[in-house]
N, C-alpha and C positions, 0 to 999 in steps of 0.2 A: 586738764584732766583727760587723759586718755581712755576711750572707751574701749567695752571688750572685744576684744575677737568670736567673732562667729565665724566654724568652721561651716561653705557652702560647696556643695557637690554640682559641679558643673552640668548642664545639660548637654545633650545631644546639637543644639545650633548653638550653644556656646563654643566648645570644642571646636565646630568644622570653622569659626570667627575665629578664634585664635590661632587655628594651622592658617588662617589664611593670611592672616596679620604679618604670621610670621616668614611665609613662602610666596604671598601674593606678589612680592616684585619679579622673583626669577620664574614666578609659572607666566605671569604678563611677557616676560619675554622671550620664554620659548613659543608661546601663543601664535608672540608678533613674528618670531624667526619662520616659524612650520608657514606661517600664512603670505611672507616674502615667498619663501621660496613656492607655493603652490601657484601664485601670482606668475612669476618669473620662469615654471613650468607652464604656466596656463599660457602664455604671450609667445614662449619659442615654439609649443606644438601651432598655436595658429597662425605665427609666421610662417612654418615651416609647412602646415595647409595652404596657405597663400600662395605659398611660392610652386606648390605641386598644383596647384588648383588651375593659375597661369600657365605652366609649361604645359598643362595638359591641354587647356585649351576651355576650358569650363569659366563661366560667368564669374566674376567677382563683387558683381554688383546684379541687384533685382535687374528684371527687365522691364523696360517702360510700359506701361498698354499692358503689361499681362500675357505679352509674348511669352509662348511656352518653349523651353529648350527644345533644340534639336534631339530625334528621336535619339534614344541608345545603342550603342553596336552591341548585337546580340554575342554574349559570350558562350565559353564552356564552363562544368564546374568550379572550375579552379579560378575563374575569370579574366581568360585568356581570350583572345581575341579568335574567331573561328575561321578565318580567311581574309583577304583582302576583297574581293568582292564580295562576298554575303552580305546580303540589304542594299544589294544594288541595283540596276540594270543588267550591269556586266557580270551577273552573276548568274544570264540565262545563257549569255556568248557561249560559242564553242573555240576550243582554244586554238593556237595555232595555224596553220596552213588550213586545217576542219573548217575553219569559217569564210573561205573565199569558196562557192559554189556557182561555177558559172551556167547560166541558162543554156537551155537546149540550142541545139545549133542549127538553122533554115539556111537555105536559098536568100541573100538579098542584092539585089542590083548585078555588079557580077560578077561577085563571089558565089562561089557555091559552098555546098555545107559543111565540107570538108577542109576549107579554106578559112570558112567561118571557126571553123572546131580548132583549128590550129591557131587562128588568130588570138580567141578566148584562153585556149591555153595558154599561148605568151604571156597575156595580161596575166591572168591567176600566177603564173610563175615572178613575173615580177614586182608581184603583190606581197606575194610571201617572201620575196628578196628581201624590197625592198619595206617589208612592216613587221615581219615576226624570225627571220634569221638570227641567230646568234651574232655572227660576223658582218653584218651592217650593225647591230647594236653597239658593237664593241666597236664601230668604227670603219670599219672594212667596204665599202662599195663596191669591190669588182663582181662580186655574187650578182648585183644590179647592174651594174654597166655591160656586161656581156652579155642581157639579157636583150640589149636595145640593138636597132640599126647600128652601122658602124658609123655611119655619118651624124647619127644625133647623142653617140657620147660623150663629145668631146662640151657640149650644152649644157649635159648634164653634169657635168663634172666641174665646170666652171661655179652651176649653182649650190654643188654641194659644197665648193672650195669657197665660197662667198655666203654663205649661211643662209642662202635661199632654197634649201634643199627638204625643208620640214613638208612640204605636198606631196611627197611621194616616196621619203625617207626617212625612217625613225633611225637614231645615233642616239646613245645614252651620252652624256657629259660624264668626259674620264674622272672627274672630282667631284660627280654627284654625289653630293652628304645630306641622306640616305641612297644608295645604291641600290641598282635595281634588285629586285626580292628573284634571285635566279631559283627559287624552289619550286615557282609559281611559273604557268606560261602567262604571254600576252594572250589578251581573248579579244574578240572581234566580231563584227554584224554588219554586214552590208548587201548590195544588191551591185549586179552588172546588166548595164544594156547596151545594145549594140544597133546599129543602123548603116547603110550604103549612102558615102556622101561624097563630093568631090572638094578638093582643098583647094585655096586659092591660085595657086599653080596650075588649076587642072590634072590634077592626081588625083583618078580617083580612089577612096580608101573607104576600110573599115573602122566606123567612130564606133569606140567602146568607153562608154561612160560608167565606172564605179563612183560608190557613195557609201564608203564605211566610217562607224567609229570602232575605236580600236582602244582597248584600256591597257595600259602598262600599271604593273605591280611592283612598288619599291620598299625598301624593306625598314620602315619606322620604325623607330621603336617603341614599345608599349602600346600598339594605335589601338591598342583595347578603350585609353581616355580618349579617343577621336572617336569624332563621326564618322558611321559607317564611308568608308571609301575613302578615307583623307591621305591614303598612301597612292592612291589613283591618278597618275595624269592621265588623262582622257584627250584623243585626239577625233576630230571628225575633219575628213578629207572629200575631195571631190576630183578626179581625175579625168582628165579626158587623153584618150591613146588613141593615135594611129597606125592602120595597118594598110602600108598602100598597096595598091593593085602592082604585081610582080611585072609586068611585062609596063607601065607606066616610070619604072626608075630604074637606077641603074643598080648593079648588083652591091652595090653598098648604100645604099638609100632603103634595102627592101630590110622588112624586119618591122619590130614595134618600134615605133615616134611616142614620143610624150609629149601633149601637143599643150595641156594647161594640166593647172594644180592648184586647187584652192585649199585652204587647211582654218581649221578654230581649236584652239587648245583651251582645258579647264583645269586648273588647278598646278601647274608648271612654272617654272623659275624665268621672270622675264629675262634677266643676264643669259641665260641659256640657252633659251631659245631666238634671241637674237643674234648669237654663232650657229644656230641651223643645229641647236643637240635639245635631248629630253632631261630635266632633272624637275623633282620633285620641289614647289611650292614652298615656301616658309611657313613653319606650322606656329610658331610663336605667334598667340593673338594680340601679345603687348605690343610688338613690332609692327614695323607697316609692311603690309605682306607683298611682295613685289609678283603677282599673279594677272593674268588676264582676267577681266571681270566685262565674261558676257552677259547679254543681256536678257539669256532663260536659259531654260534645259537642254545641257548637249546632249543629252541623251532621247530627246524628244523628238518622234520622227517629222514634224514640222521643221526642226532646225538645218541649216544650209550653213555649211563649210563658209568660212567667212563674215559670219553674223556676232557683232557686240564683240569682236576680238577686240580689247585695247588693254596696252604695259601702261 
């Protein structure tokens, strides 16, 4: 016996049960599509963080102990990098030839003052030959070798032809990748002194000992994600020149001697500078950086030409 029909008017949560009855497997699967692919966007943006995070040179991992990052290189608006030296040391240097000032000129032993003043001059001119010229950067030494005795050329030129020439020569590396940042000069700081001495020949001369560093500027890219100066090779030198007494040698023995050279570099290419040239560091922190790792601040007037250098 069949009962009767009762007509029922659905409700409100019947109705949204029965759209779903009926639509619930293709709304499940756009759900599940829309949520792959947010996934699969979510994985290639923080890959692709990763991979900029590394080339920049930024942690990828906490740091142990609570070590706080290296401070930030101060930008501009647009957040651009504002120089290569800002936030540095070498960002009090004066640039150029400006930063060799030689001291006042005395009477010492028997030279007189004027002999002294000519001697200092030499130095200072082969200073800026041989550390902020164009034409030694690019390679060129005679700016520097004309500067010296005629007899102790041919010494120097042996060391720059033997990649022992970094004491008293900057050379950029013709394949430096980054290349130097030519928009920028080199800037520099150091001090000259001088004394009456006699040299183991018995010549006596004028010892003039400088003691600068000297920052070169190369042209990064982006160094806005580096630390302040990471485009920086930094060099600190220590030279000692002679100036011998004129009527002690012969007319080609007179003139400036370069008599020693000590040098520390920071932040430079060891392949490169083992040919006697300058090139910028490996900035990749994944990689093993092939850089000198002294053993403090070259910028620190404590520090001496020669200290913690090792490739």
């Amino acid at each position: 016996m069949r009962e009767t029909e009762v007509e029922h008017e659905l409700t409100r949560s019947e109705r949204l049960r029965l759209r779903w009855g009926r639509y619930g497997g293709t709304l499940l699967g756009t759900v599940g599509a829309l949520l792959v692919l947010v996934l699969v966007g979510g994985l290639a943006l923080g890959g692709f963080r990763f991979v900029q995070r590394a080339h920049d040179g930024a942690p990828l991992l906490p740091r142990r102990g609570g070590t706080s990052p290296p401070a930030p290189r101060p930008t501009d608006d647009s957040g651009n990098s504002l120089g290569p030296f800002v936030a540095t040391p070498a960002e009090a240097y004066a640039e150029g030839a400006a930063a060799i000032v030689p001291p006042a000129a005395h009477r010492t032993g028997p030279f007189t003052a004027r002999q002294v003043t000519d001697g200092l001059a030499r130095v200072r001119r082969a200073l800026v030959e041989g550390r902020v010229e164009p034409r030694m950067l690019d390679g060129d030494p005679d700016g520097f070798l004309a500067v010296l005795a005629p007899q102790n050329r041919d010494s120097a030129r042996r060391d720059l032809a033997s990649g022992a020439g970094l004491g008293f020569a900057s050379r950029i590396a013709d394949r430096a990748d980054p290349g130097l940042d030519r928009d920028e000069k080199v800037r520099g700081r150091g001090t000259m002194t001088y004394r009456s001495t006699t040299a183991a020949n018995g010549v006596r001369a004028l010892e003039v000992t400088t003691r600068f560093v000297w920052a070169y500027p190369f042209d990064l890219w982006r160094p806005q994600a580096y630390r302040p100066g990471a485009e920086l090779v930094t060099l600190r030198d220590e030279v000692v020149w002679l100036v011998p007494y004129p009527d002690d040698v012969s007319p080609a023995g007179r003139g400036l001697w370069l008599d020693s050279a000590r040098v520390t570099l920071q932040n430079a290419s060891c392949p490169a500078m083992q040919r006697g040239f300058l090139a910028l560091a490996e900035a990749e922190p994944l990689r093993r950086r092939t850089a000198p790792a002294p053993t403090g601040d070259v910028y620190d007037e404590s520090w001496r030409a020669g200290d913690g250098e090792e490739c």
